[in-house]
Backbone as JSON, one array per atom type, in Angstrom:
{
  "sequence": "XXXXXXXXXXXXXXXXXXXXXXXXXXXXXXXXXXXXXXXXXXXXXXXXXXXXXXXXXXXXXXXXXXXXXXXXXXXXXXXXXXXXXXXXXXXXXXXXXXXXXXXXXXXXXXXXXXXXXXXXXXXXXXXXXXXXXXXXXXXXXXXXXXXXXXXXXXXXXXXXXXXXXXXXXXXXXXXXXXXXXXXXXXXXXXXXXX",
  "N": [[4.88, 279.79, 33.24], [2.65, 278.66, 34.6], [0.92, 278.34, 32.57], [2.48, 275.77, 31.48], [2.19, 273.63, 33.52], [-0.6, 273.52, 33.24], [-0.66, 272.44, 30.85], [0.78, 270.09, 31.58], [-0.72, 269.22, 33.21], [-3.52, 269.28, 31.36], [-2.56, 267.13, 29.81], [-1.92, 264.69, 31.24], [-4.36, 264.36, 32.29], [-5.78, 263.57, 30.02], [-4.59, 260.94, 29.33], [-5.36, 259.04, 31.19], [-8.04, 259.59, 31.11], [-7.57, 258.38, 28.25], [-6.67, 256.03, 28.72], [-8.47, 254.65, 31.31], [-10.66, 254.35, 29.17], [-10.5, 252.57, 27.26], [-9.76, 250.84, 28.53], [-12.29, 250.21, 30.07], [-13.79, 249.66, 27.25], [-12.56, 247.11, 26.38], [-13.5, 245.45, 28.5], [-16.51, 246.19, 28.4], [-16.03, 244.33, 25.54], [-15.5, 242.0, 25.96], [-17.4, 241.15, 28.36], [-19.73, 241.29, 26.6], [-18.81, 239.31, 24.55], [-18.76, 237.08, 26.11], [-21.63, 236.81, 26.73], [-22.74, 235.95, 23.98], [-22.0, 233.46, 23.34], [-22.53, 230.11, 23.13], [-25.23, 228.44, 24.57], [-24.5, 225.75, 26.82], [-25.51, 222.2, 26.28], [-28.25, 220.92, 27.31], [-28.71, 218.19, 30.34], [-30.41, 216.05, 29.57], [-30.84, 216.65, 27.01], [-30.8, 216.41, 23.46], [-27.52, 215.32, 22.77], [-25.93, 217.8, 20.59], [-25.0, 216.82, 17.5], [-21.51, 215.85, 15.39], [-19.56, 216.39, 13.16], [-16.07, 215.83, 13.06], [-12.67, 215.75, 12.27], [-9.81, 213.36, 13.24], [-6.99, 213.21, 14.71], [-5.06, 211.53, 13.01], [-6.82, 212.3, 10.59], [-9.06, 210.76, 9.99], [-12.77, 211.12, 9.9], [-15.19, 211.96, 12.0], [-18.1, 211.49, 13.98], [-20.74, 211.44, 15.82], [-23.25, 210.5, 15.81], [-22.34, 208.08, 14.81], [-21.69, 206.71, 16.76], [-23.66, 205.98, 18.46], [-24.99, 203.6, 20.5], [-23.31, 203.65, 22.4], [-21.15, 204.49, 25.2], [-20.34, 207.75, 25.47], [-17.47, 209.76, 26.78], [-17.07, 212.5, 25.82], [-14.63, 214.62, 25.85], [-13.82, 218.16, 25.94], [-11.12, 220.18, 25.99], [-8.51, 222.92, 26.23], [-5.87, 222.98, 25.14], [-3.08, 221.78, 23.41], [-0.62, 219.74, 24.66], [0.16, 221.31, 26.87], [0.11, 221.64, 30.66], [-1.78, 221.05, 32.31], [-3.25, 219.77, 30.26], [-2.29, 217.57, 29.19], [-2.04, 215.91, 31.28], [-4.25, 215.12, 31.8], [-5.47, 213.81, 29.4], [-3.46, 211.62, 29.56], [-4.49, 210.77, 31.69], [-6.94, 209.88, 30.6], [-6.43, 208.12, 28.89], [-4.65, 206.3, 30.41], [-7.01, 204.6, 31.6], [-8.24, 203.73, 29.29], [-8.71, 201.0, 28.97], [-10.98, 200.19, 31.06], [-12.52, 201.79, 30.42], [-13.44, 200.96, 28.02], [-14.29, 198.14, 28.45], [-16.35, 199.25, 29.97], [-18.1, 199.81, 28.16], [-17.9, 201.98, 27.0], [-16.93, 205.09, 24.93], [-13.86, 207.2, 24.41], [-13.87, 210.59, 23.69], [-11.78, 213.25, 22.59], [-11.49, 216.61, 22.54], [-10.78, 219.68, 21.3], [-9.87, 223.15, 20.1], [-7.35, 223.06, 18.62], [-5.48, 222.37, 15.5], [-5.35, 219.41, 13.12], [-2.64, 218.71, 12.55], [-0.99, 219.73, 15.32], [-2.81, 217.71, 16.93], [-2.03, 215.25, 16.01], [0.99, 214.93, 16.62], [0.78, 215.9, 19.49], [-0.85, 213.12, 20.22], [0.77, 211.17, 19.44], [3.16, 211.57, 21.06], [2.28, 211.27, 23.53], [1.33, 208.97, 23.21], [-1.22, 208.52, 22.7], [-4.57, 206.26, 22.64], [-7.19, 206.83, 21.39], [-9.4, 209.16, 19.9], [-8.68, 212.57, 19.21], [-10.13, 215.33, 18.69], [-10.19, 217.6, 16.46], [-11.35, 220.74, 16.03], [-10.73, 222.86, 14.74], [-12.24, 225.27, 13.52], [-14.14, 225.9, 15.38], [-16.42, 225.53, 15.55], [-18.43, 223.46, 16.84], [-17.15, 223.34, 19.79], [-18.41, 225.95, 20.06], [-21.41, 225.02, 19.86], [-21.09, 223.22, 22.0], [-20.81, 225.53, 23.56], [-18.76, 225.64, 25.21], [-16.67, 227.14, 24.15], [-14.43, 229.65, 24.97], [-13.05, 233.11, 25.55], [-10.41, 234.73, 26.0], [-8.06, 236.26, 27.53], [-9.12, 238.33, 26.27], [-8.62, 238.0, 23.39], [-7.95, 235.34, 22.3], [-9.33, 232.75, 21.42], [-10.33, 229.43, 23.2], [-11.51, 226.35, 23.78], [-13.01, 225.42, 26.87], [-12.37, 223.42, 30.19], [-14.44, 221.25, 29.75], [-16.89, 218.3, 30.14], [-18.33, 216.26, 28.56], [-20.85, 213.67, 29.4], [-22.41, 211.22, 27.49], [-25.13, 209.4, 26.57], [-25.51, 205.79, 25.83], [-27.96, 206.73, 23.72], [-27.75, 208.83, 22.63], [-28.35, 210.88, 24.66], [-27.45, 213.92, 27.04], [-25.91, 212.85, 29.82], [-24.48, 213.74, 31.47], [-22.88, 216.64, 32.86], [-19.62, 217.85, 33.26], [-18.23, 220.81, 34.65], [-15.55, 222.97, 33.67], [-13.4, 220.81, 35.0], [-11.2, 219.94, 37.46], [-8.11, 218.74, 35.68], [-6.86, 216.68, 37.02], [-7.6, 212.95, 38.44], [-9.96, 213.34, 37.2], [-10.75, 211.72, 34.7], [-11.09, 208.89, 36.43], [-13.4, 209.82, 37.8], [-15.84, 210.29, 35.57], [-15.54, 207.57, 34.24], [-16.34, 206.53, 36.86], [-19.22, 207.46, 37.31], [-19.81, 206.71, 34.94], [-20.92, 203.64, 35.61], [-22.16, 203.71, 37.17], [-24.74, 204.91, 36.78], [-25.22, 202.76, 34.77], [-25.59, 200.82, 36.19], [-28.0, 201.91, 37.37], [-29.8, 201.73, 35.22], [-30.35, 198.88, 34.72]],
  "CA": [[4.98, 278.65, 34.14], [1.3, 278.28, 35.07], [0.58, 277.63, 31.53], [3.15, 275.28, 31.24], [1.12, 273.16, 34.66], [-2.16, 273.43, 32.82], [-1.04, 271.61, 29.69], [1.2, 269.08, 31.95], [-2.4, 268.52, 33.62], [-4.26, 268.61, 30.15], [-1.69, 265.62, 29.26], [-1.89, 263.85, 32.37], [-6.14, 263.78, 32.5], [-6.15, 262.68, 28.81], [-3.58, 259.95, 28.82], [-5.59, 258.6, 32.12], [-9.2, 259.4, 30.45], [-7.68, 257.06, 27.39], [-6.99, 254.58, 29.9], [-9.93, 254.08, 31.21], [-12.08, 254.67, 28.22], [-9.61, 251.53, 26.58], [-10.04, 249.66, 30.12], [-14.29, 249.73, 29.32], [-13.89, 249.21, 25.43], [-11.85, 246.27, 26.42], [-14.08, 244.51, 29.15], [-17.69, 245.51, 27.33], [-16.16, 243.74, 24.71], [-15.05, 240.7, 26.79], [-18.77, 240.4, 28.16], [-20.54, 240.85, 25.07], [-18.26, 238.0, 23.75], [-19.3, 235.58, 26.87], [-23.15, 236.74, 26.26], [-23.07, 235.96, 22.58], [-21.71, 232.59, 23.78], [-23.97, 229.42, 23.0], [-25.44, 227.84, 26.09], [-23.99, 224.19, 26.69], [-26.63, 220.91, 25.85], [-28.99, 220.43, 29.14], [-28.44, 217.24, 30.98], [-31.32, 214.89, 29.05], [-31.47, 216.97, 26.09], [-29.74, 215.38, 22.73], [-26.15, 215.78, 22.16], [-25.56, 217.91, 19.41], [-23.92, 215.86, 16.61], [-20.44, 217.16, 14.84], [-18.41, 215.61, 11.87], [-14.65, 216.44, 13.02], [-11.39, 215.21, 11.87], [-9.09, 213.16, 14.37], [-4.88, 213.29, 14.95], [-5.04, 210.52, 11.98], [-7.38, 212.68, 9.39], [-10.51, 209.85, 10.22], [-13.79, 211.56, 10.42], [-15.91, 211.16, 13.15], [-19.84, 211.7, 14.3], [-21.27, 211.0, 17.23], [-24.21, 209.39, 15.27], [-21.94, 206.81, 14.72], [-21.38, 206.68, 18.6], [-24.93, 205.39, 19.14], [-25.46, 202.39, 21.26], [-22.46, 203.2, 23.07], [-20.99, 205.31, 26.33], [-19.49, 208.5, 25.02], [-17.36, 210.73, 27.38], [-16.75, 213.93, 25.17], [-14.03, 215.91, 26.93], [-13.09, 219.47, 25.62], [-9.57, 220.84, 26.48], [-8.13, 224.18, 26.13], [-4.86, 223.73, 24.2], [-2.26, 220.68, 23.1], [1.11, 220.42, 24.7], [-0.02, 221.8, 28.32], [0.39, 220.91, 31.62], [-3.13, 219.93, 32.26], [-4.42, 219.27, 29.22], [-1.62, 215.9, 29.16], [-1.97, 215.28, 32.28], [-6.19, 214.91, 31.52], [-5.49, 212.86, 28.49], [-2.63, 210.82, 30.21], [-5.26, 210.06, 32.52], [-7.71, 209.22, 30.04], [-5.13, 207.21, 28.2], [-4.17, 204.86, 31.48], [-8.12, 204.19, 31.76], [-9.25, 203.36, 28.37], [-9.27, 199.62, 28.83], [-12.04, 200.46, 31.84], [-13.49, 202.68, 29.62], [-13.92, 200.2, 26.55], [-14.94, 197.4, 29.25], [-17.78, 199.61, 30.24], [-18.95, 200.29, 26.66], [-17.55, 203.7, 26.44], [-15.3, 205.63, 23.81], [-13.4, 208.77, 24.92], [-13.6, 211.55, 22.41], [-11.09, 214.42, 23.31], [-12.03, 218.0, 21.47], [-9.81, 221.36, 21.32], [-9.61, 223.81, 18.82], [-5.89, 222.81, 17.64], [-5.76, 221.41, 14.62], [-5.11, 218.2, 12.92], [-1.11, 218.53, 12.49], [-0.8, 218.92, 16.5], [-2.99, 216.6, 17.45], [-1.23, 214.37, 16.08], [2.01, 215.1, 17.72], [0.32, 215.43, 21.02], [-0.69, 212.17, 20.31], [2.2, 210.43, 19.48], [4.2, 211.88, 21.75], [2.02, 210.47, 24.84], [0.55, 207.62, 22.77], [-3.15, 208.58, 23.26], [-5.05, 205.67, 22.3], [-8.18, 207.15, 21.54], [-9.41, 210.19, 19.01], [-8.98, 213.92, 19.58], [-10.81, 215.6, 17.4], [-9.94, 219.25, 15.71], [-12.43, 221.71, 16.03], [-10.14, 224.65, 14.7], [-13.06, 226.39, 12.87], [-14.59, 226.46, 16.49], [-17.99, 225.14, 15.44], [-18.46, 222.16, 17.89], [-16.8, 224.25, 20.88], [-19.94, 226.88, 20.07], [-22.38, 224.2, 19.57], [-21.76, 223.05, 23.16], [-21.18, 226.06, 24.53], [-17.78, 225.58, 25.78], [-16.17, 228.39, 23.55], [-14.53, 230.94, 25.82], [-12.23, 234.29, 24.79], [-9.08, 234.62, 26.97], [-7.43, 237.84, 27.1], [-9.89, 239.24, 25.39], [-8.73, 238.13, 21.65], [-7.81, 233.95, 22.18], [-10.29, 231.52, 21.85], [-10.4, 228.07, 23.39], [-12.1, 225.25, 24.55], [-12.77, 225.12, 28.61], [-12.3, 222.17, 30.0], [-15.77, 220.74, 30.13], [-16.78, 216.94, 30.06], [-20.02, 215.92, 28.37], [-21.04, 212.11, 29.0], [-23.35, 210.87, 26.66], [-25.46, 207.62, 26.97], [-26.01, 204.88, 24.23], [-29.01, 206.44, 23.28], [-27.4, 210.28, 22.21], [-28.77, 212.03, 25.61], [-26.45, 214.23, 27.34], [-26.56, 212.65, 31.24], [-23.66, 214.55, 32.66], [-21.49, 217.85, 31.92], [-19.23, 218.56, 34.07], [-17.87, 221.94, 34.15], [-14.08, 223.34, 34.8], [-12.82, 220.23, 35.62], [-9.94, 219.61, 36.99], [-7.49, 217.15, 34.83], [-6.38, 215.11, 37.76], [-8.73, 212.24, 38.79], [-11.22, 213.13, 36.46], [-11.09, 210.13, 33.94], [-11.66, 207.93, 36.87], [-14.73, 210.21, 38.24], [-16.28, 210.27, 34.6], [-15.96, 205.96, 34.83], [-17.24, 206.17, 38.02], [-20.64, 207.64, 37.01], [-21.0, 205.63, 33.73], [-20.59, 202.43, 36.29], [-23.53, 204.02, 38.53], [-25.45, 204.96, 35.59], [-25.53, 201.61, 34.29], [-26.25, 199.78, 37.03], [-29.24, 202.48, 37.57], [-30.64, 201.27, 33.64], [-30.32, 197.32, 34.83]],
  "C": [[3.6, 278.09, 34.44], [0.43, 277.74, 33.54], [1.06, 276.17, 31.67], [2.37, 273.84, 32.21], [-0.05, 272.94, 34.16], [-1.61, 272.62, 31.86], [-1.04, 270.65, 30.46], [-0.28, 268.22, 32.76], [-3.14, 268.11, 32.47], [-3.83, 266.98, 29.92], [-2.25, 264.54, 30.34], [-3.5, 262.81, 32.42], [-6.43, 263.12, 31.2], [-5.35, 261.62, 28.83], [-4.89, 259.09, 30.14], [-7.52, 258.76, 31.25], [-9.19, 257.91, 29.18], [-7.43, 256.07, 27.75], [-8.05, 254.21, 30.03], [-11.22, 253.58, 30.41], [-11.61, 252.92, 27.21], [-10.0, 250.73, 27.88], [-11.51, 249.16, 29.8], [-14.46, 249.17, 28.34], [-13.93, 247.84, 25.95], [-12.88, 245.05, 27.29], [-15.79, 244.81, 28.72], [-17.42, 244.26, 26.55], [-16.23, 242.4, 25.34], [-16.2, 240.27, 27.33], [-19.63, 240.29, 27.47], [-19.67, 239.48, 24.54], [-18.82, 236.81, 24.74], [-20.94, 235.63, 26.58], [-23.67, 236.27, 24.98], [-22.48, 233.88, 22.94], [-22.79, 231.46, 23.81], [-24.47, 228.74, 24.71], [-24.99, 226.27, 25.64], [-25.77, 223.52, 26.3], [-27.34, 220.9, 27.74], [-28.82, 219.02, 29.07], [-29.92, 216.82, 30.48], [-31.63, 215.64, 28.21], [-30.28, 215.82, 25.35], [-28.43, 216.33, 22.3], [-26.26, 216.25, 21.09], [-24.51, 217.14, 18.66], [-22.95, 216.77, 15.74], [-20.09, 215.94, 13.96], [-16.78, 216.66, 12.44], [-13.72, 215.34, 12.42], [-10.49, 214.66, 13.06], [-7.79, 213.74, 14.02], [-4.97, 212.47, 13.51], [-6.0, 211.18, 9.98], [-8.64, 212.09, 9.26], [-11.1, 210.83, 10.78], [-14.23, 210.96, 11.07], [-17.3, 212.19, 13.76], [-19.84, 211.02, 15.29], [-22.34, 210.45, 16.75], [-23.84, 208.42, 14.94], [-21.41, 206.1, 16.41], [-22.27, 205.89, 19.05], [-24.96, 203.99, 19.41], [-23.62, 202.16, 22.2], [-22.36, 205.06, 24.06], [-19.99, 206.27, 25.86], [-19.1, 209.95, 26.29], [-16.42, 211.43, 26.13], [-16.31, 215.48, 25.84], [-13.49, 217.37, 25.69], [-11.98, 219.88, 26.56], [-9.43, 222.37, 25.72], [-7.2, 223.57, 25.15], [-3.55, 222.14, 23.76], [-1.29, 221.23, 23.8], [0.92, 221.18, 25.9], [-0.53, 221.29, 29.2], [-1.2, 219.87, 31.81], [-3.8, 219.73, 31.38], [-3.71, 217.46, 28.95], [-1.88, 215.55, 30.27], [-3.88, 214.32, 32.54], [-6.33, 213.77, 30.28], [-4.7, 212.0, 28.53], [-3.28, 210.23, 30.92], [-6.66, 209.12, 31.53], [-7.27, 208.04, 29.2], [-4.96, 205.66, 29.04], [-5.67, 203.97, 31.38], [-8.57, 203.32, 30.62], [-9.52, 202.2, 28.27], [-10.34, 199.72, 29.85], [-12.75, 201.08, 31.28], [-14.28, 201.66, 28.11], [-15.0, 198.89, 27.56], [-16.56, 197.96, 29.51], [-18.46, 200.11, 28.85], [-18.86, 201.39, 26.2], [-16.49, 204.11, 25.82], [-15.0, 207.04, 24.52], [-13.04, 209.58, 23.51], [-12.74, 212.56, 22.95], [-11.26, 215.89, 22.04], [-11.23, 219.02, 22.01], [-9.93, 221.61, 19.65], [-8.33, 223.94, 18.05], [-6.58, 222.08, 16.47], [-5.3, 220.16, 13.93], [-3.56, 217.49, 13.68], [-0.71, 218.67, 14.31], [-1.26, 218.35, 17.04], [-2.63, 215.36, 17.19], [0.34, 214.29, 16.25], [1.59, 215.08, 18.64], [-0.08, 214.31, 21.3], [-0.18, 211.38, 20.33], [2.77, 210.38, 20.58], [4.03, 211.38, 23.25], [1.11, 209.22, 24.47], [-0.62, 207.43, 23.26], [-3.92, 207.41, 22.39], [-6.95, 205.96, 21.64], [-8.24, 208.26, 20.57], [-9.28, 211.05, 19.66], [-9.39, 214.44, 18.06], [-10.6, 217.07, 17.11], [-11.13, 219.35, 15.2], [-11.71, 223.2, 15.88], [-11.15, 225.72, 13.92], [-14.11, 226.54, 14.32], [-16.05, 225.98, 16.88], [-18.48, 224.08, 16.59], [-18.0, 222.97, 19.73], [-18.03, 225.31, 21.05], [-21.26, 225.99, 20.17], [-22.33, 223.58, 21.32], [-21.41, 224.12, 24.27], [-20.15, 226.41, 25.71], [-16.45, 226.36, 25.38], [-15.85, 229.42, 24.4], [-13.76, 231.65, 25.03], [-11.36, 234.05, 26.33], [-8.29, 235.49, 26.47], [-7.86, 238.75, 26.3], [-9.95, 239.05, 23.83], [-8.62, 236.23, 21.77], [-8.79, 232.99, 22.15], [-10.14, 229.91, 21.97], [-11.28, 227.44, 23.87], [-11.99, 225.56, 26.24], [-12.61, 223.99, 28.76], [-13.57, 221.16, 30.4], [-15.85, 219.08, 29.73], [-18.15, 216.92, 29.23], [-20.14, 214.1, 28.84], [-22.95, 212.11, 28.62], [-23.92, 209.48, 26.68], [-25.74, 207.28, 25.65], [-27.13, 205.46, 23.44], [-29.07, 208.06, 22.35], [-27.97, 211.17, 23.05], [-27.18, 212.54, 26.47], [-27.02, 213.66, 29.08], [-25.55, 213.25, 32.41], [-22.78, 215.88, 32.35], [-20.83, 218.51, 33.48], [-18.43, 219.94, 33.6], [-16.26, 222.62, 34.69], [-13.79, 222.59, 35.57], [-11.47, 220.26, 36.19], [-9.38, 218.31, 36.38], [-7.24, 215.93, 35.77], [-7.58, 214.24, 38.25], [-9.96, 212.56, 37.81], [-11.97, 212.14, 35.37], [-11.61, 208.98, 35.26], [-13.28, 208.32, 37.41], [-16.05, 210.23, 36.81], [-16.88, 208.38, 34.23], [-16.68, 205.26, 36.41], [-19.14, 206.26, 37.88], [-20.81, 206.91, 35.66], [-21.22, 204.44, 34.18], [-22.02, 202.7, 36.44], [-25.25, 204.15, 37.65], [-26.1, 203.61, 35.07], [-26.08, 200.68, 35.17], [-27.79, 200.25, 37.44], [-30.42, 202.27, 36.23], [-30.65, 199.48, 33.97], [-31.34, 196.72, 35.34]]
}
């Protein structure tokens, strides 16, 4: 019987040792993955430039962007709550957005085939651009892990001025109101270059 107590303990402390020891593995790994993580663009350095693919298969550069107002939003995921509700909003705007000289780029790591269903389906006027090899999401820095194995886009903003400087990034926006706060500062902006 007192044997019998010692294993049921042996068992007990190892099943609870490989817990824990799986609990550490698990969240080292998870901050080594945010440390290895690029740092975003500083606010008046130059936008890194990308070649992606839209919903449509049209490439697209941000060196072809130049001499105009580029807000370059990253999203997490197609087909969720706030990621339509962020590009629904950017959607209602874009005639205020073209008025003020600016294009809206939208970036996630889906790729082609649903961005163009997510487009359709809420008639986004505007590109999203597939970044499923991730490169562009690392490049600014906006690459996270989620649950430890998923990687997406956060939902970060960049705005970019006519000239390829980065002059705003916001960070973990939220989707609602944020297309109009993004036209609000390229307004303020502009009138501060006049």
């Amino acid at each position: 019987m007192h044997r019998l107590r010692l294993t049921r303990l042996n068992v007990h402390s190892w099943v609870r040792t490989w817990v824990l020891a799986m609990t550490f593995t698990w969240l080292a790994a998870s901050i080594a993955a945010e440390a290895e993580a690029a740092e975003s663009p500083a606010v008046g350095s130059a936008a890194p430039d990308f070649k992606l693919q839209d919903q449509n298969g049209k490439v697209h550069e941000l060196k072809n962007y130049r001499g105009k107002w580029v807000a370059l939003y990253f999203y997490p995921k197609d087909k969720t709550p706030g990621c339509t509700t962020q590009a629904c909003e950017f959607r209602d705007n874009v005639f205020a957005f073209r008025d003020a000289g600016a294009v809206i780029l939208g970036v996630s790591v889906d790729d082609v085939e649903s961005h163009k269903e997510f487009s359709e389906k809420h008639s986004l006027p505007f590109p999203i651009l597939a970044d499923d090899k991730k490169v562009v999401a690392k490049e600014y820095g906006v690459l996270k892990r989620f649950l430890g194995t998923v990687e997406l886009a956060k939902r970060d903003t960049f705005l970019i001025d006519p000239e390829g400087k980065v002059v705003r990034h916001y960070e973990d926006v939220d989707p609602k109101g944020h297309s109009q706060v993004v036209l609000k500062d390229i307004k303020e902006l502009q009138a501060k270059k006049s």
